[in-house]
C-alpha positions in Angstrom: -21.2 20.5 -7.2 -19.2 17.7 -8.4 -17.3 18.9 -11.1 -16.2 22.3 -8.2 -15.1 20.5 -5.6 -13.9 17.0 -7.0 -10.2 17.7 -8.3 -9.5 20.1 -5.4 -6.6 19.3 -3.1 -6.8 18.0 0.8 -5.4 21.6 2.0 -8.2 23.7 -0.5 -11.3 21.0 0.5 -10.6 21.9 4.3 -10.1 25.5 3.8 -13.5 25.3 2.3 -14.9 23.4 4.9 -13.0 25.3 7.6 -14.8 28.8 6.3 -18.0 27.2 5.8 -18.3 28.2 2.1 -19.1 24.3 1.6 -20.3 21.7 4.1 -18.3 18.4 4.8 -21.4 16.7 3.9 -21.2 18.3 0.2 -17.5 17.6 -0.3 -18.4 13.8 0.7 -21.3 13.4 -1.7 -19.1 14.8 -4.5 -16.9 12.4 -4.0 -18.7 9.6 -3.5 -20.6 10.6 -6.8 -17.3 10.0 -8.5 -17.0 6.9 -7.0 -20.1 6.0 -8.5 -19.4 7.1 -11.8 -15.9 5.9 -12.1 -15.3 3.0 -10.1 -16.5 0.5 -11.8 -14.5 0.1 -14.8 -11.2 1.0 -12.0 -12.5 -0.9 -8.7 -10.3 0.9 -6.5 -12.7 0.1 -3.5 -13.2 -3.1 -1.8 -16.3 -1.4 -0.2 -18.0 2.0 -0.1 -19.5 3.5 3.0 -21.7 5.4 1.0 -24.1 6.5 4.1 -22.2 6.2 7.0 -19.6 8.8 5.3 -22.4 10.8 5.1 -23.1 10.7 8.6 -20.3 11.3 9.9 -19.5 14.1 7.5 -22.4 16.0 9.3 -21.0 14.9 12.2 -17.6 17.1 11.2 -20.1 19.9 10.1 -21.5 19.8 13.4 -18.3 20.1 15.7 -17.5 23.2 17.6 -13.5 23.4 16.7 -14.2 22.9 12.4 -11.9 26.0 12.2 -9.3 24.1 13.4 -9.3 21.0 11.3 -6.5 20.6 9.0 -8.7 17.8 7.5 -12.0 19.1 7.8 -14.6 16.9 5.7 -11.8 15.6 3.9 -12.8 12.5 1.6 -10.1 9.6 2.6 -9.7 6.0 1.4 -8.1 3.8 3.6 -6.3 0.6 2.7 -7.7 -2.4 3.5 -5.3 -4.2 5.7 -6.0 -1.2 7.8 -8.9 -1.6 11.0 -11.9 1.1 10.5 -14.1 0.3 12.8 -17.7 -1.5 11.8 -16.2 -2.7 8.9 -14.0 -6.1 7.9 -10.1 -5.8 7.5 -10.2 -8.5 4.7 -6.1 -8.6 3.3 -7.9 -9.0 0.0 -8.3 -12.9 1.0 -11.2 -14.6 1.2 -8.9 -16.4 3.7 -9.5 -13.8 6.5 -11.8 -13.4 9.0 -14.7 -11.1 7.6 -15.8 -9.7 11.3 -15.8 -6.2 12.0 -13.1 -4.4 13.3 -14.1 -3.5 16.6 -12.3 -0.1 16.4 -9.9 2.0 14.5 -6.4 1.9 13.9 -3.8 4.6 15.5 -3.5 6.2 12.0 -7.3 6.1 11.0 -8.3 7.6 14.4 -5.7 10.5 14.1 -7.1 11.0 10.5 -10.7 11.6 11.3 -9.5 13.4 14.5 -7.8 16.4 12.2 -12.0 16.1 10.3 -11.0 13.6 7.7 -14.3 11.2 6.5 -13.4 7.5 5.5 -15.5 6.7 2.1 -14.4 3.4 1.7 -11.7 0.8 1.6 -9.5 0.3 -1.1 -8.9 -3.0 -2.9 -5.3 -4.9 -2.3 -4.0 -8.3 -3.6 -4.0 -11.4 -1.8 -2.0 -10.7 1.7 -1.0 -7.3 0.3 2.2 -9.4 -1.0 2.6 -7.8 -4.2 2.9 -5.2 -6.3 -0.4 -5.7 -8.8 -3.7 -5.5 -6.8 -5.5 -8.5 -8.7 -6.6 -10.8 -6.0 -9.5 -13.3 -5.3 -11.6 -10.3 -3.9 -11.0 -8.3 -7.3 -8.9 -6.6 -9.5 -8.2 -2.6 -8.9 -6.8 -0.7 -12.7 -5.2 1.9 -13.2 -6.8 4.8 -14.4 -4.2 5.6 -16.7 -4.5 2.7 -18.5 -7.1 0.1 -17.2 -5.8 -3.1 -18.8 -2.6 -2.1 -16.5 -2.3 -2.3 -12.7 -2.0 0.6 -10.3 0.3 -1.2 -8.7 0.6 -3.0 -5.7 -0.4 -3.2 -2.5 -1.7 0.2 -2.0 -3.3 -0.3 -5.7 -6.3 0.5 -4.8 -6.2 3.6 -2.8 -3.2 5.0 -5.6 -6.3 4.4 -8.1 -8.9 6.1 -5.6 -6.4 9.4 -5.5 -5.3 9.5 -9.4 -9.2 9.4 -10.5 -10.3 12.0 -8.5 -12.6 9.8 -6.0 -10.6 11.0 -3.3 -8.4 13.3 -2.8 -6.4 11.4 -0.4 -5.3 8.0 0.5 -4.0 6.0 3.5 -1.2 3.2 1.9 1.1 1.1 3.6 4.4 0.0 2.6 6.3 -2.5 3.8 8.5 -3.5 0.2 7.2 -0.6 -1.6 3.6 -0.7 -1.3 3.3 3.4 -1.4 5.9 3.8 -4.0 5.3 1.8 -6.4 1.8 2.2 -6.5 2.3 6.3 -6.7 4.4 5.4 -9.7 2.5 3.3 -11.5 -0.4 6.2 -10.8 1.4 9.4 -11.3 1.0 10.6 -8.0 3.3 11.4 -4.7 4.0 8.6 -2.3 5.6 8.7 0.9 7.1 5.8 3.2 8.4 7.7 6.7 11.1 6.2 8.5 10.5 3.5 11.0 8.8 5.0 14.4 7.6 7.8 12.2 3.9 6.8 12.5 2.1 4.2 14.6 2.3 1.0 12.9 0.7 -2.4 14.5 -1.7 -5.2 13.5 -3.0 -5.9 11.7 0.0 -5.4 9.7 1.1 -8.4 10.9 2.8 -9.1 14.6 6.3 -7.5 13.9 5.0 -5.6 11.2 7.2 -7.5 8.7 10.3 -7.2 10.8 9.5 -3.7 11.0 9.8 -3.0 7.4 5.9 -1.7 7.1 5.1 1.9 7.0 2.2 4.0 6.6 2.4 6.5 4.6 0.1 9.1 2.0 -0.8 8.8 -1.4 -1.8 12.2 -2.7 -1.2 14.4 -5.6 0.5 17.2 -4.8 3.7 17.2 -2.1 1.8 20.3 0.3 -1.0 17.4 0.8 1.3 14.6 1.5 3.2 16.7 4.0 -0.1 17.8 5.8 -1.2 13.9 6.3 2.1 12.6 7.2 2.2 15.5 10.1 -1.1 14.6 11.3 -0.2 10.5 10.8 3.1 11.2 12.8 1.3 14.1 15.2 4.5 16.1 14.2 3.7 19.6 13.3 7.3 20.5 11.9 6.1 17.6 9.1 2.9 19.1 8.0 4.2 22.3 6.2 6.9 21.7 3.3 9.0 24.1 1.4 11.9 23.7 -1.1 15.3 23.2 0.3 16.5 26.5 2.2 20.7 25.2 1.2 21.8 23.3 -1.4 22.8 19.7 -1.1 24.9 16.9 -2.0 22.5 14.6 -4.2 23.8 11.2 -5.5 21.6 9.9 -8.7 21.4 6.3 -10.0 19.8 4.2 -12.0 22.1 0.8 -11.4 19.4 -2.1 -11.0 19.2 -3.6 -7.4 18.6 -6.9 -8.8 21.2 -9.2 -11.0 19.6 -9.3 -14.2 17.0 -6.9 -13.7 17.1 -4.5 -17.4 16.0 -1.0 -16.6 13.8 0.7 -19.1 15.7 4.0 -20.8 12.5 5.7 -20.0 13.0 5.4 -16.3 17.2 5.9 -16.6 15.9 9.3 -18.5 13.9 10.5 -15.8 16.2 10.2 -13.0 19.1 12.2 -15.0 16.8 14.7 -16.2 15.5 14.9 -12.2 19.4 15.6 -11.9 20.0 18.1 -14.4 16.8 19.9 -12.8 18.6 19.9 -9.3 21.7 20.7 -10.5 20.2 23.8 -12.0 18.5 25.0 -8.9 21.7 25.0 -7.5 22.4 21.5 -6.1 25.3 19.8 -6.3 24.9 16.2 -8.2 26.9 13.3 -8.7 26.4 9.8 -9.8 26.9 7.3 -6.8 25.3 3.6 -6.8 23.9 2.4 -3.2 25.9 -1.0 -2.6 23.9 -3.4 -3.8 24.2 -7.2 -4.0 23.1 -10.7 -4.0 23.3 -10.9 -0.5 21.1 -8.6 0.4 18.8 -9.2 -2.5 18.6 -12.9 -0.8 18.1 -11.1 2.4 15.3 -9.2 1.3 13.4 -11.8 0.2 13.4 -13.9 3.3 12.3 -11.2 5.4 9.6 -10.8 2.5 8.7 -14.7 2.9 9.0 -15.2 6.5 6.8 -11.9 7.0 4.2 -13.1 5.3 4.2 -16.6 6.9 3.7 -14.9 10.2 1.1 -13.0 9.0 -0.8 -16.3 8.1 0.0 -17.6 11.9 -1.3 -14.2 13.2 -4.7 -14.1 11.5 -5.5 -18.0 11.8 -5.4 -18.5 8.4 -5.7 -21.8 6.9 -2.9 -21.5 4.2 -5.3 -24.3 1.7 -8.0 -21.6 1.1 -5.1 -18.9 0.0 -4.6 -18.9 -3.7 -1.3 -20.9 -5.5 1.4 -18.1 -5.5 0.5 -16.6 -2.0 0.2 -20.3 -0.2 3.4 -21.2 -2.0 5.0 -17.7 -0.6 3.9 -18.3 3.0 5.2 -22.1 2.7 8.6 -21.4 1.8 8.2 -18.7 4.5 7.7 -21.1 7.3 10.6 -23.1 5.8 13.0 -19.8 6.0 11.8 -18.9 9.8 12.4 -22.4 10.7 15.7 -22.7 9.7 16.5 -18.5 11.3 16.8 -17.4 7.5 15.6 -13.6 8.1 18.4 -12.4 10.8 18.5 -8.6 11.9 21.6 -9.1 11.3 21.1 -8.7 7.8 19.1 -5.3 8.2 21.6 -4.1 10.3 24.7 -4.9 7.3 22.8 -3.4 4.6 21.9 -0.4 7.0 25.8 -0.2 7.8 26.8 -0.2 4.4 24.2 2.5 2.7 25.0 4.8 5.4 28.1 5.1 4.2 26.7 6.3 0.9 24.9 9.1 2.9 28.0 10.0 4.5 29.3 11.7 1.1 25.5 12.6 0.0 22.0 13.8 1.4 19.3 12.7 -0.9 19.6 9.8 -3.3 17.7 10.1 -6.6 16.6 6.2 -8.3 14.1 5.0 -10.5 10.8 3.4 -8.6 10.0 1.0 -12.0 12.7 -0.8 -14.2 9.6 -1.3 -16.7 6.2 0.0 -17.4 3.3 -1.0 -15.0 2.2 -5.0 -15.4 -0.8 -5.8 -16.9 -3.9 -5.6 -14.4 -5.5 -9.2 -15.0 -4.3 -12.7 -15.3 -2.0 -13.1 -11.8 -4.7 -14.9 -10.3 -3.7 -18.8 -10.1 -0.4 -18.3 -12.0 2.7 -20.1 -10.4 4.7 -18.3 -7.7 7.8 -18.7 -9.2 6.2 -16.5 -12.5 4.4 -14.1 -10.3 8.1 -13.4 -8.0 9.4 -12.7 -11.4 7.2 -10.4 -12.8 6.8 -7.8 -9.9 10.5 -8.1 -8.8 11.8 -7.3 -12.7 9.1 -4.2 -12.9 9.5 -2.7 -9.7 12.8 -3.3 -7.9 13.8 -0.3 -6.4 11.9 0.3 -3.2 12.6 -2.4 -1.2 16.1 -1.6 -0.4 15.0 1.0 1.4 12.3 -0.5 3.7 15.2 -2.8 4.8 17.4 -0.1 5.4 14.0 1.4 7.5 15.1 4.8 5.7 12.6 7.4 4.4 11.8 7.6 0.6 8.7 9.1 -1.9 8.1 8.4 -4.6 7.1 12.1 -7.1 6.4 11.8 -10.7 8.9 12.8 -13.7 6.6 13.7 -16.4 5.0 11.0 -18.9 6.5 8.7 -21.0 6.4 7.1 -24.4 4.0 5.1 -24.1 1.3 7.8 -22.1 1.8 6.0 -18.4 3.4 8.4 -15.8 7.7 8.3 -15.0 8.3 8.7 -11.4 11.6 9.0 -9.3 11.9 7.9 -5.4 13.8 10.7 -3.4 15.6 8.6 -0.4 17.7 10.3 2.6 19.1 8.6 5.7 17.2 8.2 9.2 15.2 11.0 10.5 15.4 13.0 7.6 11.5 12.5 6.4 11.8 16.9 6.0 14.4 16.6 3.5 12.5 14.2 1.4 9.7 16.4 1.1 11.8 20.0 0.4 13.3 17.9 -2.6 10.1 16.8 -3.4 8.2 20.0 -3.3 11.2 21.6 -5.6 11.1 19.0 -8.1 6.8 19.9 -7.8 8.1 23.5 -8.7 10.4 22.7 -11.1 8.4 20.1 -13.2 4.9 20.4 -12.5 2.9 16.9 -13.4 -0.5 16.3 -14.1 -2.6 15.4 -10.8 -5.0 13.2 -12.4 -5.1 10.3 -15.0 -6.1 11.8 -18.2 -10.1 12.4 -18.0 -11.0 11.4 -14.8 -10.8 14.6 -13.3 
């Protein structure tokens, strides 16, 4: 039963469920079989709710409107700075209050509401702050390659998806936490626009100035459509076709940070993702979003300042965090204090890209300037070493948080070195539709593999 159902898509589970050829409580055991068998050399799970999944997959099997679930019995993994109710919302810190959430969150009620079962909850680094997932409550791999990260913060439920022990995945991103994660991981990522889905604590009292998201991590674009429709409750979201006219796509693969050396690998994979377009019709043109050191300062002080509120939010004492994270929620304090994260600054940088999407529709970047980080060793290192390290691999998403614009992340084929390439589609406000139709062409047009090599 395993090896049938395990490896099936979100949409083909449920349509199984749905007809009753399989029960919700099969689909579940499958999976968490896999869990079993796989997750402890990966550790994308934090914890596994081995027999209340079970229980609440015959609860699916048992309801009188299955027919009608778009997620019927539906294996998901949920990201744990995320509330499921009965279980602890921990921020991967030993830091946080270990309680039970006393209910779910907005997005994790609307999931098991379309028949989705929660499994488990999926490891992140300390704070969700950065983009490896080694913290003081673990280190999640990357299937791919175990000695390297899945990325970061959504590590965990990225590794979950591309292993096979679950179809689905429920990420956050507030600097690229779906994105990056979906590249490291080969799979496809989606960060909606702001307002798109419900977002509120525990992400944090404002969220990170409104910069988090959530978003799916799945492997095929079909899937990521279907759960960002139910997250949203916006039917004209859950079905996804290519583009029905062509449009005007700017590429580029100019580095958002001074400095920052992009891997040819990654430069490769965005023009190739151009000369696919082009072919189907498209018209492309090389256009650079207006970056700067101004708005690379500005990023980061809405990235400190958020996470110092975070640590006045959730009572925590900042001398149990670990060196890098106590040092990044220090100089937050220090930035709020003095007004260093203005909206002011969102509102410039959301001025000037729009004037890029005046002349274009889509924008076509890199997600990684270099191959995913090594998994272990981040863990008591100096801030100052880990800032470097995850802004000079994965620079591109954040812009785009700021801007509160939506972007996915799809993957471009594999590179030297046997890790997955990956492009980020981005498009101006409202336009979450357009980012899926390019997406689900470029799934036509260059099909990838859904699962790390052997897991599936």
């Amino acid at each position: 039963m395993v090896r049938e159902l395990v490896g099936l898509s979100a949409r083909e589970l449920a349509e199984r469920v749905t007809r009753r050829e399989v029960s919700a409580e099969e689909v579940v055991a499958a999976h968490l079989a896999k869990i079993e068998a796989l997750d402890g050399r990966i550790g994308a799970f934090q914890l596994v709710r081995a027999e209340k999944a079970l229980a609440e997959a015959r609860v699916v099997d048992a309801r009188e409107d299955l027919a009608t679930l778009p997620l019927a019995g539906v294996p998901v993994a949920i990201k744990d700075n995320v509330d499921v109710a009965g279980e602890p919302t921990r921020h991967g810190s030993p830091a946080v209050d270990a309680r039970p959430a006393a209910g779910d969150d907005p997005v994790v009620a609307r999931l098991r509401a379309a028949g989705a079962v929660v499994v488990g909850k999926t490891r992140v680094p300390e704070l969700c702050i950065w983009g490896v997932t080694d913290g003081p409550l673990g280190t999640a791999r990357n299937p791919w390659d175990p000695t390297r990260t899945p990325g970061g913060s959504s590590g965990g439920s990225a590794a979950a998806v591309a292993a096979g022990m679950t179809p689905i995945a429920l990420a956050a991103d507030g600097l690229g936490s779906t994105r990056i994660p979906a590249a490291c991981c080969g799979l496809v990522g989606v960060k909606p626009g702001a307002g798109v889905a419900p977002v509120r604590s525990p992400l944090g009292r404002d969220q990170w100035f409104g910069m988090a998201q959530h978003g799916p991590l799945t492997t095929t674009v079909a899937d990521a459509a279907l759960m960002l429709g139910i997250l949203s409750v916006r039917d004209d979201l859950r079905e996804v076709s290519p583009p029905a006219t062509p449009l005007r796509v700017a590429i580029s693969t100019a580095s958002p940070g001074l400095g920052i050396r992009v891997d040819e690998a990654y430069v490769a994979a965005v023009r190739q993702t151009g000369e696919l377009l082009a072919g189907a019709g498209h018209r492309v043109a090389e256009a650079d979003p207006p970056y700067g050191t101004r708005y690379a300062a500005a990023i980061l002080a809405h990235w400190v300042a958020g996470v110092a509120e975070d640590v006045e939010t959730f009572g925590i004492d900042p001398s149990r965090l670990t060196r890098a994270a106590r040092t990044h929620a220090r100089i937050g304090r220090l930035v709020r204090r003095i007004g260093g994260a203005r909206r002011a600054d969102m509102q410039a940088w959301k001025e000037a890209v729009a004037r890029l999407f005046a002349d274009h529709d889509v924008l076509i970047t890199p997600v990684l300037a270099r191959p995913p980080l090594r998994a272990d060793g981040w863990v008591g290192r100096s801030w100052p070493a880990v800032l470097d390290a995850n802004l000079k691999y994965a620079p591109f998403a954040a812009p785009w948080n700021f801007a509160g614009y939506p972007a996915a992340t799809v993957p471009a084929g594999v590179g030297p070195d046997g890790l997955p390439l990956a492009v980020q589609i981005v498009a101006p406000d409202g336009a979450e539709a357009r980012v899926l139709a390019v997406a689900a062409q470029l799934e036509t047009l260059r099909p990838w593999p859904r699962y790390a090599p052997g897991c599936v």
